[in-house]
C-alpha positions in Angstrom: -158.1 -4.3 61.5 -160.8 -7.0 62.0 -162.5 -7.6 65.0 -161.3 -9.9 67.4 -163.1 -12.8 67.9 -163.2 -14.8 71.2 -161.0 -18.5 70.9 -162.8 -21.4 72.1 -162.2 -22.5 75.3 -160.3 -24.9 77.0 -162.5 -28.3 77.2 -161.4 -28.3 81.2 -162.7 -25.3 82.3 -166.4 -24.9 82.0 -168.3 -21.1 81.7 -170.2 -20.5 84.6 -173.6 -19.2 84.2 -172.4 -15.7 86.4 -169.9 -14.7 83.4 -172.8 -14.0 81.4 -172.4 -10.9 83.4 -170.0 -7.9 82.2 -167.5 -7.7 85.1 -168.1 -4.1 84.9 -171.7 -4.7 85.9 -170.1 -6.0 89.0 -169.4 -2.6 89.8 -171.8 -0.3 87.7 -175.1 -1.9 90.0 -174.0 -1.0 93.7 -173.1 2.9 92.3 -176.7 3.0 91.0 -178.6 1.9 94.3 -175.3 3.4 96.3 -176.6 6.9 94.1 -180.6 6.4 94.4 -179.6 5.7 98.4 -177.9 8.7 98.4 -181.2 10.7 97.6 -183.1 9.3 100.5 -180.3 9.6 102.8 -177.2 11.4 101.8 -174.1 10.3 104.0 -171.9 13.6 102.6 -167.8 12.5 103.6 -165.8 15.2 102.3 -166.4 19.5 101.6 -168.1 19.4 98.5 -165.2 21.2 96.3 -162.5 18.9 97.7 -164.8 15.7 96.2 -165.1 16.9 93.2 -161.3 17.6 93.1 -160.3 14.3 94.4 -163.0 12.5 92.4 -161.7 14.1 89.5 -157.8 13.3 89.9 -158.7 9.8 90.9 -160.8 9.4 87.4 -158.0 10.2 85.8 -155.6 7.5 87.2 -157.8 5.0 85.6 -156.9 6.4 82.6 -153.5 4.6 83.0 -155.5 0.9 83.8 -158.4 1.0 81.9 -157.7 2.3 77.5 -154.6 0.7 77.7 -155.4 -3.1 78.3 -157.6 -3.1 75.8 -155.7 -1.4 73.5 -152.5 -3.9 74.0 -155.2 -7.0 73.7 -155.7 -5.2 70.0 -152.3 -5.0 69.0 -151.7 -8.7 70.2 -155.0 -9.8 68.5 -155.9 -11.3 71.5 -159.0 -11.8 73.0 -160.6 -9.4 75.8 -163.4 -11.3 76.3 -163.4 -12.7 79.9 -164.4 -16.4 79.0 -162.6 -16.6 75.4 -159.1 -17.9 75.1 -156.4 -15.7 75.0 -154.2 -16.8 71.8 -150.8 -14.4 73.6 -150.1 -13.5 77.1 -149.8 -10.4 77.9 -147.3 -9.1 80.1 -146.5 -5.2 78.7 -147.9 -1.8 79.9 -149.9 -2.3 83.3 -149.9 -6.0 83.3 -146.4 -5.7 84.8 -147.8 -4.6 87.6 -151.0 -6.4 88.1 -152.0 -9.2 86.6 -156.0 -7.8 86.4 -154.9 -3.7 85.7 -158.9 -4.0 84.3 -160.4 -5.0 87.1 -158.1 -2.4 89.4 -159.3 0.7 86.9 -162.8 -0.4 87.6 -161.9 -0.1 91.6 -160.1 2.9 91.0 -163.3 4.3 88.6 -165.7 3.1 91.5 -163.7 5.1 93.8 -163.6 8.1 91.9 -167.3 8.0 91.6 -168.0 7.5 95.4 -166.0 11.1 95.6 -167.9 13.1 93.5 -170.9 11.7 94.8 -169.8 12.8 97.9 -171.7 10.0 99.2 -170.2 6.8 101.9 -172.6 4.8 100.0 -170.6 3.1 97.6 -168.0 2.5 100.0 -170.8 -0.1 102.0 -171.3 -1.9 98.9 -168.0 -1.5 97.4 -166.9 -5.2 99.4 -169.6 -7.1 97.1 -167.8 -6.7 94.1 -164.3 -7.2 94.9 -165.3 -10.0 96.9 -167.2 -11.6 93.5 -164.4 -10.2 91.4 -161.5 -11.7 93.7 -163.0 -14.8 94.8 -165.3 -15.9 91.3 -164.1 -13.9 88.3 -160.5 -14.1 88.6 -160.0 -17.4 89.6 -161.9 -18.5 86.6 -160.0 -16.4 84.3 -156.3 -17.8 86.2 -157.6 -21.4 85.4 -158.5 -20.6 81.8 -154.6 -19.1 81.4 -153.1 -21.6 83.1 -154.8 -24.1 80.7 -153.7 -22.0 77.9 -150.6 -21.2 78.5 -149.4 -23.4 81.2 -146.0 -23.2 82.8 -145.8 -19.4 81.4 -148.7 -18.2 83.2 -147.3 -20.0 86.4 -144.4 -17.9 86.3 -146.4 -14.9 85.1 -148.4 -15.3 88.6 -145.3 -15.5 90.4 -143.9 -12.8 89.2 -146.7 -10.2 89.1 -149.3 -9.5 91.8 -153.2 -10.3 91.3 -154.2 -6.7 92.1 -151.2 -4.4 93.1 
């Protein structure tokens, strides 16, 4: 199989300078200061075993969001890319039940980190990036769909939920 390469984009929707980011950045930066805060000042939330526990069996329910999208954007030959053009619309596995199942396994990996770090850090910082996510990277993506794929993606968004 060759590697997929991202489509050009529509001519109407411009790359802002922020998707030079990964989205998972988005979420990957406030763990790291949430874990170095956590050395100066731990805030402990749960009995250490049940953490690790919970942290554990919350890990793996990302395993349902996060290795399959990508592995249905393969099959399709579609694009993963944030800011490339997706060349089919996908609406199989997860996507039929939130239109971003990525971006809800990154939440759902976030939160399964804050557990076994035992730590209420991450849960302080955890508002930056949904809010970026919800409010910047989505939107972005929705326009570059709807340009796509017009009408479908309408009724795509009607159908299935942003998040969950």
């Amino acid at each position: 199989m060759q590697p997929l390469e991202p489509s050009p984009q529509p001519a109407h929707v411009r790359r802002p300078w922020w998707m030079l980011l990964p989205p998972p950045m988005l979420f990957a930066l406030p763990l790291a200061v949430s874990a170095q805060l956590r050395s100066l000042a731990p805030l402990e939330m749960l009995p250490r075993e049940y953490g690790l526990a919970l942290g554990i069996g919350v890990l793996g329910l990302a395993l349902f969001f996060i290795p399959t999208a990508p592995i249905l954007f393969a099959i399709h030959r579609t694009t993963i890319v944030p800011h490339g053009t997706a060349r089919k619309l996908i609406e199989r596995g997860p996507y039929r039940v939130s239109r971003n199942p990525m971006y809800v396994g990154l939440v759902v990996v976030y939160l399964g980190v804050t557990l076994l770090l035992d730590s209420a850090w991450p849960l302080m910082f955890l508002p930056l990036p949904l809010w970026f996510t919800h409010a910047k990277t989505i939107p972005y993506e929705e326009r570059v769909l709807e340009g796509v794929f017009g009408e479908e993606y309408r009724e795509y968004a009607r159908r299935v939920p942003r998040w969950i």
